[in-house]
C-alpha positions, 0 to 999 in steps of 0.5 A, spaced: 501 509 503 499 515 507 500 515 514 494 519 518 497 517 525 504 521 523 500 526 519 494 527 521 494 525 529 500 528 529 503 521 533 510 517 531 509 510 528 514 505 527 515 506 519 516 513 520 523 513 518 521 509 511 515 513 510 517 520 511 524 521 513 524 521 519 523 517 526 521 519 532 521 513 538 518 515 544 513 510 545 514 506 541 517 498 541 524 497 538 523 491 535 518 495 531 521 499 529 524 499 521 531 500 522 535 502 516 537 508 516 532 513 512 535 516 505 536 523 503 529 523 500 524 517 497 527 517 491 533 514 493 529 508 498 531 500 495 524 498 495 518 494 499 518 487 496 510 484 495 513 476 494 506 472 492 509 466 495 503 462 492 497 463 488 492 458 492 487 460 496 482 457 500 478 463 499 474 467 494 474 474 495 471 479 490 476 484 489 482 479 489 488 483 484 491 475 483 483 472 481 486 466 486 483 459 487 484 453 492 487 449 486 494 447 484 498 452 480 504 450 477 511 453 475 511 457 482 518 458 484 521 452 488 524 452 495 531 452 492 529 458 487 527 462 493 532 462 498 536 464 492 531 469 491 530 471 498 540 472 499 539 477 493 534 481 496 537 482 503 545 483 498 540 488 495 538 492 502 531 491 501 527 494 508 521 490 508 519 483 505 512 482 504 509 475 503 503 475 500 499 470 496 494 467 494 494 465 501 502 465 503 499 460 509 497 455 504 504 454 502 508 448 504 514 450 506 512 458 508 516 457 515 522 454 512 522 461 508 520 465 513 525 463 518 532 462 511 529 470 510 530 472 518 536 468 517 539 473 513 537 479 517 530 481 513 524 484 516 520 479 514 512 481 514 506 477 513 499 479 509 494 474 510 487 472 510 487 470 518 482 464 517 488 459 517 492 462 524 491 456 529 495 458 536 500 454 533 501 458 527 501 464 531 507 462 535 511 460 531 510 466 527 512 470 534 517 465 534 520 467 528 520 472 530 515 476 524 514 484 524 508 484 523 501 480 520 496 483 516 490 480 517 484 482 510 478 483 514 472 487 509 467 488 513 463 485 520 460 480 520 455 478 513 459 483 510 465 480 510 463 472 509 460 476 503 465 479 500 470 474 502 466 468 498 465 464 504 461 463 510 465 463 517 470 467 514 470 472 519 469 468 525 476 464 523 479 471 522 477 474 528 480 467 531 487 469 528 487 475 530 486 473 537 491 467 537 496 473 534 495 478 540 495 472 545 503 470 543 504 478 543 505 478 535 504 485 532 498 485 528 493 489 525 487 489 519 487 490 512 481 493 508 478 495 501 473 501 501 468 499 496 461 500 496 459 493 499 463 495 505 464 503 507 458 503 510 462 498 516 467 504 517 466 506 524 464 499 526 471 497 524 474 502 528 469 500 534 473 493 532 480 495 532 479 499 538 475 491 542 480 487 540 487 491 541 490 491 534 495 494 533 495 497 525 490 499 521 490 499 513 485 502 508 485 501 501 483 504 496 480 500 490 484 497 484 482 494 479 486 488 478 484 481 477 477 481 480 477 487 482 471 491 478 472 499 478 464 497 479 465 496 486 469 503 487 466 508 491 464 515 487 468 522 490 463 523 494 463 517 499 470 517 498 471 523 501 466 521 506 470 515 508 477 519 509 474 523 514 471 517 518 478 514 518 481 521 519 476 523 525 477 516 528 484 516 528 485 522 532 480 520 537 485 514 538 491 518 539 486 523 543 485 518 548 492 515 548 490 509 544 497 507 540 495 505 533 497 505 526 492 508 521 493 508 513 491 508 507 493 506 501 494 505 492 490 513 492 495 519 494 490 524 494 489 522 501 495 527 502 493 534 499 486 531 501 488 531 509 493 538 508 488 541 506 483 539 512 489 540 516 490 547 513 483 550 515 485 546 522 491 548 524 495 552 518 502 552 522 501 544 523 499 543 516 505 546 514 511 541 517 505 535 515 505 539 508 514 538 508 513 530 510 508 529 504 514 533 499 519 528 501 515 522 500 512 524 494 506 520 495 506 517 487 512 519 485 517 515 488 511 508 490 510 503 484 517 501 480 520 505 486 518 504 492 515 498 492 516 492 488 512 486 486 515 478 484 509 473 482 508 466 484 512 464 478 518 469 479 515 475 474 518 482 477 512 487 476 513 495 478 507 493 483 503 487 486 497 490 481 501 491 475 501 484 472 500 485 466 506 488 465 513 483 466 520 487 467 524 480 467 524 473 472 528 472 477 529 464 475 533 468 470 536 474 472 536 477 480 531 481 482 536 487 484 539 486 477 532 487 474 530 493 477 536 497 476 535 496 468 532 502 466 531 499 459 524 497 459 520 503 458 515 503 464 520 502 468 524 508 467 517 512 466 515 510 473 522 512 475 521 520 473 513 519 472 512 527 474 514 531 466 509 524 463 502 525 467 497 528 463 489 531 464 488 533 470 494 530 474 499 533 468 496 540 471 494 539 478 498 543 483 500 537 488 504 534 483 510 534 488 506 531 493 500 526 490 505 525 485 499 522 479 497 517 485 496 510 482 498 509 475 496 502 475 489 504 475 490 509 470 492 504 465 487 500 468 482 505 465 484 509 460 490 504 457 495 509 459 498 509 465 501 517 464 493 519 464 489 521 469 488 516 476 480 515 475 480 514 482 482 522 484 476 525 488 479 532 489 474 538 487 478 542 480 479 547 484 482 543 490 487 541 485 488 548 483 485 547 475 481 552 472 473 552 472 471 548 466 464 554 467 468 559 468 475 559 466 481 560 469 482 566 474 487 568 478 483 564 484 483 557 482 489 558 477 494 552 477 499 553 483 506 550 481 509 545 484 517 542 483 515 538 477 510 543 474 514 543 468 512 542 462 516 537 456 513 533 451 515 527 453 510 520 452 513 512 453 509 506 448 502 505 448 500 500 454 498 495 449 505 494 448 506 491 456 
């Protein structure tokens, strides 16, 4: 995740703490606020955990990275095996839990779960599609009391009915939105920038701003389940949609609008927004290049920062990383699993920076991109230690030689911390 309103817009959030090491409270509400104390540096954070409570759905989105449908699936865990679940993530120090799906709503016992994690002092986090938010959900996620929910919405209107699979999807998301500001619970949207829906940018923004939402979140492509790299937008468009979201930002913040804006699963954003920054404001740039060294963008994200545990109990270094299963919290606890450095992927994940190869093994903002997002890596190329396809820098940004030209002392590589060479490499993914 890259924060653009701490970054960019230069205002405090919530979750500075957690992101970037630092918190700053002025204006903000405390009960938003992450209070666990922030670690000496991104590597040593317990990690954010995605939990896909359940993989029905009573929608049919394009891009689902868990291919949901509105159908049973069996082998999920059991109310029993999730309060077990949920005892051992808060003895753990987990920060934040994220309930997911499929659609977490559609699962019956969602607010016996929420209510045993509060119970243990969780901060409990919901991410739904919002079609299912009637004013009486809402309340009692307010009522218990919820951190936050995160509603998907991937375009206005058609747009997102189209992408969502269903008619009306977004009236009825729109609807939950509503009911959540209404109860005073803390929300925001969720979006995926393909080429179905970038075009809707500035009229996002146009709604997030009618509408009051609180926090904003802009996700990069990742092809898992239905997502298709099809979809993904060419460097082009998505350096263009990044400057929309960074100009929108800071026009909020310049109007005194408290919002929080990120974008996430492409760390490319931070050099990318750095090296904006620099031409804009150079003194700036540098405290922000500081804040996107100590969180690491890649480095310390997927098998680090943020964990994933499936419907059936399957721990996943991410919520995109299905395919590749580190142990099951039927058996063993999930704080157990993740402390086991005996699978291969997840101690590569662990000190990723001396395997990266192409053009993330040379690129001169290893220390701060970290190799962005090695699930799409893998997705790609079968390796998940070879470059993002997702990277929309130029050669010359990321500091590579000019393959026309060849290397000269302008675009020579500069180093960072992790620039060393070693000729290290983990087994072949097909051994996930």
């Amino acid at each position: 995740m890259i924060g653009i309103t701490t970054l960019y817009a230069d205002r405090n959030t919530p979750s500075d703490g957690l992101r970037y090491g630092r918190q700053r409270l002025e204006g903000v509400r405390a009960r938003d606020v992450i209070t666990s104390t922030p670690p000496a540096h991104a590597a040593l954070r317990r990690p954010v955990v995605v939990w896909n409570v359940g993989r029905r759905c009573n929608l049919h989105c394009v891009h689902c990275y868990s291919d949901s449908s509105n159908r049973e699936y069996p082998g999920e865990l059991t109310t029993a095996q999730g309060h077990a679940l949920l005892e051992d993530l808060a003895d753990f120090g987990i920060p934040v839990l994220l309930l997911s799906g499929g659609e977490p709503l559609m699962r019956p016992d969602i607010f016996e779960l929420i209510a045993y994690a509060r119970s243990l002092g969780l901060r409990v986090t919901l991410s739904t599609n919002g079609t299912l938010i009637t004013a009486e959900i809402a309340d009692r996620l307010r009522a218990l009391d919820v951190s936050y929910v995160g509603i998907s919405l991937d375009g206005i209107g058609v747009t997102n009915d189209k992408f969502r699979g269903h008619k009306g999807a977004f009236d009825k998301a729109m609807a939950g939105f509503r009911y959540c500001k209404a109860v005073d619970q803390r929300v925001g949207l969720r979006m995926t920038l393909t080429k179905r829906n970038c075009q809707d940018l500035d009229r996002i923004f146009d709604f997030i701003e009618a509408e009051g939402i609180d926090r904003a979140c802009f996700y990069h492509l990742v092809y898992s389940g239905r997502g298709s790299s099809a979809d993904e937008l060419t460097p082009d468009v998505a350096r263009a949609a990044v400057d929309t979201i960074l100009r929108r930002t800071r026009d909020f913040a310049e109007r005194g609008l408290r919002k929080e804006i990120f974008t996430v699963d492409n760390h490319a954003d931070g050099p990318y927004l750095y090296l904006k920054l620099l031409e804009e404001d150079p003194a700036r740039a540098a405290e922000v290049l500081e804040l996107l060294r100590w969180n690491g963008g890649g480095l310390h994200s997927s098998g680090v920062g943020i964990a994933d545990i499936d419907f059936l109990g399957n721990v996943h270094p991410d919520q995109f990383w299905m395919q590749h299963t580190l142990g099951n919290v039927k058996e063993r606890p999930f704080s157990a699993i993740w402390q086991d450095l005996s699978d291969p992927i997840l101690a590569g994940l662990r000190d990723r920076a001396p395997l990266l190869t192409g053009r993330c093994g040379s690129c001169r903002w290893k220390d701060v991109c970290g190799g962005s997002f090695r699930v799409r890596a893998l997705q790609v190329h079968g390796d998940p230690w070879a470059e993002d396809p997702g990277c929309y820098l130029t050669d010359e940004e990321c500091g590579l030689p000019s393959v026309s030209s060849g290397a000269s002392e302008e675009n020579a590589v500069v180093p960072s911390e992790h620039s060393e060479s070693r000729d290290l490499h983990l087994a072949p993914v097909s051994r996930c």
